[in-house]
KELUMFI-612612 format. One record per residue: residue in one letter; y, z, x of N, C-alpha, C, O in turn. Coordinates in Angstrom, 1 decimal. Atoms other than C-alpha are relative to their C-alpha. Layout:
<atoms>
 residu   n.yy   n.zz   n.xx  ca.yy  ca.zz  ca.xx   c.yy   c.zz   c.xx   o.yy   o.zz   o.xx
      A      Y      Z      X      Y      Z      X      Y      Z      X      Y      Z      X
...
</atoms>
This chain:
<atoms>
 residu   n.yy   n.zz   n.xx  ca.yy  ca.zz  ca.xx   c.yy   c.zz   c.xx   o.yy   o.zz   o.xx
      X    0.9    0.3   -1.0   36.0   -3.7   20.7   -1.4    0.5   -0.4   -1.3    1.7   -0.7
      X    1.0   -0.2    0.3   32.4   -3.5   20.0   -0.3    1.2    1.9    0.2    1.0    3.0
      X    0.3   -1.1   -0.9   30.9   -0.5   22.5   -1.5   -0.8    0.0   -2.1   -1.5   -0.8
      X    1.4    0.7   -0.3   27.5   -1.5   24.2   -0.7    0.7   -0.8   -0.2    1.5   -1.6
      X    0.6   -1.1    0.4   24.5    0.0   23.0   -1.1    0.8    0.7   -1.9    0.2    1.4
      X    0.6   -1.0   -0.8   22.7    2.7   24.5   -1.9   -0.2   -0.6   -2.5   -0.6   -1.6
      X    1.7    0.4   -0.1   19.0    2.7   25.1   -1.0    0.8   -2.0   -2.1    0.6   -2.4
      X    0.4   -0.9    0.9   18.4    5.0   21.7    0.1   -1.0   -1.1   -0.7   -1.2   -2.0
      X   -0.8    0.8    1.1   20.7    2.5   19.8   -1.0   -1.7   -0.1   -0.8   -2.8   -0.8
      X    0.1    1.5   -0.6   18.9   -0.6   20.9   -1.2   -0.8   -1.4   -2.4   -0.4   -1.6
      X    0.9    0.3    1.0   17.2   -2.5   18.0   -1.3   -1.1    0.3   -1.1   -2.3    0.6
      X    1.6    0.9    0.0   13.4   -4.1   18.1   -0.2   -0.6   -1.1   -0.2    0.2   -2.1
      X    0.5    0.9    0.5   12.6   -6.7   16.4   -1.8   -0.5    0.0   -2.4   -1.3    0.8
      X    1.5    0.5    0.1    8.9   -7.2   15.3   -0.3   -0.9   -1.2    0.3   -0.9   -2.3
      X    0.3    0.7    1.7    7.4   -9.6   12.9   -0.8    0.6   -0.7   -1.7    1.3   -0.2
      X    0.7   -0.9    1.1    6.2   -8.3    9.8   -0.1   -1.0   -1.7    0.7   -1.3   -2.6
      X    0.7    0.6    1.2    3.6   -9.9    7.4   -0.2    0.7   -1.0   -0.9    0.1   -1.8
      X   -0.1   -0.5    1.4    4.0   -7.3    4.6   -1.7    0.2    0.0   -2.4    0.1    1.1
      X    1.6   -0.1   -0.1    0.2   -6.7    3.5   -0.8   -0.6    0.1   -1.8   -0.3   -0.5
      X    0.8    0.3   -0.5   -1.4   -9.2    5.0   -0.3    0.9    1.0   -1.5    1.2    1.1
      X    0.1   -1.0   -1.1   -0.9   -6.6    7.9   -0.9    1.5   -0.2   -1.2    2.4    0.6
      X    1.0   -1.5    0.5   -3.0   -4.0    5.9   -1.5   -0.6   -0.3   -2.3    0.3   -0.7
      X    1.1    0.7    0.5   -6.1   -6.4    5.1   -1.3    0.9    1.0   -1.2    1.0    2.2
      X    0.7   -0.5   -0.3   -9.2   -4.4    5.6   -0.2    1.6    0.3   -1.2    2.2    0.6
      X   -0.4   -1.3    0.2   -7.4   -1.0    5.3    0.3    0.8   -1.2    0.8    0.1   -2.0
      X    0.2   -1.0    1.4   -7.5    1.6    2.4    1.2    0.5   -0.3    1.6    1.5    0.3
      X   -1.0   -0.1    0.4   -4.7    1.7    0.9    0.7    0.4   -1.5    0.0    0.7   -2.5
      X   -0.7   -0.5    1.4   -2.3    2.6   -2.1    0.9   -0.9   -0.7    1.8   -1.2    0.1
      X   -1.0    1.0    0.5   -0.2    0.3   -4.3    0.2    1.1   -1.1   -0.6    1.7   -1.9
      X   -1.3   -0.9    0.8    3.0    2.3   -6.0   -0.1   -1.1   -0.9   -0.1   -2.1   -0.1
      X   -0.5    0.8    0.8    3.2   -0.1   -9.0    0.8    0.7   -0.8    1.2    1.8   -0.5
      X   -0.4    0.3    1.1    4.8   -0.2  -12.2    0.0    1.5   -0.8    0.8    2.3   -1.2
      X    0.7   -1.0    1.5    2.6    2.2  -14.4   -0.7    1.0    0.7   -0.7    2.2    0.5
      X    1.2   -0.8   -0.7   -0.1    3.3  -12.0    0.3   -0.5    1.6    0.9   -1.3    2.1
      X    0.6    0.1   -1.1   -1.4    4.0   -8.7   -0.8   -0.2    0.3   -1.5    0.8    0.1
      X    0.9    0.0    0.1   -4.0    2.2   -7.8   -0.5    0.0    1.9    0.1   -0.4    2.8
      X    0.7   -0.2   -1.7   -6.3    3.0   -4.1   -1.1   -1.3    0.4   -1.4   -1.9   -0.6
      X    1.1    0.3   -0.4   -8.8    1.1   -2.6    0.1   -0.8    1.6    0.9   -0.5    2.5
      X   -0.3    0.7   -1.4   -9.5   -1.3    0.3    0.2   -1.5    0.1   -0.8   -2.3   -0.1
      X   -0.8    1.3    0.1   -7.3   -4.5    0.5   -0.7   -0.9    0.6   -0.6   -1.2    1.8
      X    1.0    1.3   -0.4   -9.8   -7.4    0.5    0.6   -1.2    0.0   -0.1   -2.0    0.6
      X   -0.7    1.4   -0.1   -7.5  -10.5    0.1    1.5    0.0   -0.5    1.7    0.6   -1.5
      X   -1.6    0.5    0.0   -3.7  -11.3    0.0    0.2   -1.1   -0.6   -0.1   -2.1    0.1
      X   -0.3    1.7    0.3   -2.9  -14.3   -2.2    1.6   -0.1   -0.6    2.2    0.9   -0.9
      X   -1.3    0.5    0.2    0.5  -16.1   -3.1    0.6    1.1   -0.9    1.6    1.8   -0.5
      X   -0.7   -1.1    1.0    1.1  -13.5   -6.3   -0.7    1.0   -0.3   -0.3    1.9   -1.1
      X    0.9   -1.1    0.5   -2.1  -11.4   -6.4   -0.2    0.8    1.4    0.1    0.3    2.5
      X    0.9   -0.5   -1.1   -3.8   -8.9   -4.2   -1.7    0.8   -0.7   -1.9    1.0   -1.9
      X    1.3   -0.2    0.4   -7.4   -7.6   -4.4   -0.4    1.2    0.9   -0.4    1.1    2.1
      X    1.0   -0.9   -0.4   -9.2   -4.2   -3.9   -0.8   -0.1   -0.3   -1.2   -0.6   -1.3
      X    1.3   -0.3   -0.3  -12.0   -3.7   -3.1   -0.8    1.8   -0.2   -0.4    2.7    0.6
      X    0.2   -1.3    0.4  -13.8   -0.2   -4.6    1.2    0.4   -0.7    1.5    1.5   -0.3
      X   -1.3   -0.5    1.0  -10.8    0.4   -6.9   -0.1    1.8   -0.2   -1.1    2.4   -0.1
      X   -0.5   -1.1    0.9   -9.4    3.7   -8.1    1.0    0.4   -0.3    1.9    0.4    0.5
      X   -1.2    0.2    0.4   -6.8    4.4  -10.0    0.6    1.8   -0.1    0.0    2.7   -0.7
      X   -0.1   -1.3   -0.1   -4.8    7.7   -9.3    1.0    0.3   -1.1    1.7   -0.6   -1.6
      X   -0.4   -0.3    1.6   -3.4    9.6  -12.6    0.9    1.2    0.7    2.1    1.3    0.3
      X   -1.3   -0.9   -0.5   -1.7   12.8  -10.3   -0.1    0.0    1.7   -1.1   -0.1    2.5
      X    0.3    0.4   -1.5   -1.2   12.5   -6.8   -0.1    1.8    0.6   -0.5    2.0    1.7
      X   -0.1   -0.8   -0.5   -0.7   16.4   -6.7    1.3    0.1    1.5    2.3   -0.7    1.7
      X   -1.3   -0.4   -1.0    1.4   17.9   -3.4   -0.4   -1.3    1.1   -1.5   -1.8    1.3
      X    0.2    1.1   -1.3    1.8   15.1   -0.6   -0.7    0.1    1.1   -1.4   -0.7    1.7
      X    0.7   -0.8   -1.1    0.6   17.3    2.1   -1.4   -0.1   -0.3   -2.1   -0.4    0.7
      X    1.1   -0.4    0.1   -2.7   17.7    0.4   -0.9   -0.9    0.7   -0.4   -1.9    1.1
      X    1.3    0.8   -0.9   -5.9   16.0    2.1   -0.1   -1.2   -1.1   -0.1   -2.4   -0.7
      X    0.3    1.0    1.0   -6.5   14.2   -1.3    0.6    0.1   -1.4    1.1    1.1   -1.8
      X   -0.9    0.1    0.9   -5.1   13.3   -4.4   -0.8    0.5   -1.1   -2.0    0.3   -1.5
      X    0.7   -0.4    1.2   -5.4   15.3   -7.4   -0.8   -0.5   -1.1   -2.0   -0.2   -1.4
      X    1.1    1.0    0.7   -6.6   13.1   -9.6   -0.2   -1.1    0.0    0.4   -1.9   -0.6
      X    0.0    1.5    0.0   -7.9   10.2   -8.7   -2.0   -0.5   -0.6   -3.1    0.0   -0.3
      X    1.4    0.3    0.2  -10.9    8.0  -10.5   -0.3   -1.3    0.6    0.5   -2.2    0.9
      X    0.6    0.8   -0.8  -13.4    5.8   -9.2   -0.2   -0.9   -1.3   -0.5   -0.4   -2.4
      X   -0.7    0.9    1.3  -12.6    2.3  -11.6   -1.6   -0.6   -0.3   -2.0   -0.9   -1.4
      X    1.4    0.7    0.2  -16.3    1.0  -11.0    0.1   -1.3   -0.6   -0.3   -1.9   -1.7
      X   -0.3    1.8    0.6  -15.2   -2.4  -11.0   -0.7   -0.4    1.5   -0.2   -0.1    2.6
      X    0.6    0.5   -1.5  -18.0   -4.1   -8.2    0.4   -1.4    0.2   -0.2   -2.1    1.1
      X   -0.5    1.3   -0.5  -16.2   -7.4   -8.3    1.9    0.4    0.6    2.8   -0.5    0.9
      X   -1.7   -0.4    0.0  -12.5   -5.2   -7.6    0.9   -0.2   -0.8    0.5   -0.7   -1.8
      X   -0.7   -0.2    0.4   -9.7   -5.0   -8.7    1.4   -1.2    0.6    1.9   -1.4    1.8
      X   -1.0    1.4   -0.2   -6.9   -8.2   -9.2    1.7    0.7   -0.1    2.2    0.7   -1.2
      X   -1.4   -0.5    0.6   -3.1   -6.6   -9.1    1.2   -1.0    0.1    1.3   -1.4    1.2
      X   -1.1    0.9   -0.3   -0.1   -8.8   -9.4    0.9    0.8    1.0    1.1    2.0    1.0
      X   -1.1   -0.4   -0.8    2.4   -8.5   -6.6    1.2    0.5   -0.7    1.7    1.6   -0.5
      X   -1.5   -0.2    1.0    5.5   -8.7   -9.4   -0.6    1.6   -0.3    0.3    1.9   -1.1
      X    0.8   -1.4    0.8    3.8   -5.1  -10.5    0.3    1.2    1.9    0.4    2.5    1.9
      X    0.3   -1.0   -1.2    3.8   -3.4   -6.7    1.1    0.1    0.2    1.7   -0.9    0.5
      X   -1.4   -1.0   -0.5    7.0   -1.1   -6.0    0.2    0.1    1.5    1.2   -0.2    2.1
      X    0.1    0.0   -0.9    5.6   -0.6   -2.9   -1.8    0.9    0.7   -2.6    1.4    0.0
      X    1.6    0.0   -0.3    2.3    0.1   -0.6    0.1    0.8    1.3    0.9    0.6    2.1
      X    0.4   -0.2   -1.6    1.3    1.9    2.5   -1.3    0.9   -0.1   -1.6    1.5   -1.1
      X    0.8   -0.6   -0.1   -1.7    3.1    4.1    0.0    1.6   -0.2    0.8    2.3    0.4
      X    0.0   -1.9    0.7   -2.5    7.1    2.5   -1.2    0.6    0.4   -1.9    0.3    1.4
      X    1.2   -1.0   -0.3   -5.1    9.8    2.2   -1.4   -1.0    0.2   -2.5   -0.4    0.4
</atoms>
């Protein structure tokens, strides 16, 4: 017999567009090789695009305010990343 479920247990359901949902937020993509920062200017079928790029080399302790080493890519047209390349992403420092 399945047991009800209690208010704790009870599961929500939201929709979730992945990073279209981050568009216009400063963010981090976990890839492959590198970590690259900046702020997510366009979402397309297999690419995404920063905007102010930088590519971080140590992230240092997690706690800290900012990442150990990170440089500014000085690319003013941004930065093109393949999705196939992104591990994973979320908004950071």
């Amino acid at each position: 017999m399945n047991k009800p479920l209690t208010n704790k247990e009870k599961i929500i359901e939201k929709k979730f567009n992945g990073l279209k949902e981050l568009l216009g937020e400063t963010v981090t993509l976990f890839c492959v090789t590198y970590f690259y920062h900046g702020k997510l200017v366009a979402v397309g079928e297999d690419e995404v695009k920063l905007g102010n790029p930088s590519i971080i080399y140590e992230t240092g302790d997690w706690n800290d305010k900012e990442w150990s080493d990170i440089q500014d890519m000085h690319l003013p047209d941004g930065l093109i990343v393949r999705k196939s390349a992104i591990e994973s992403y979320a908004k950071t420092k």
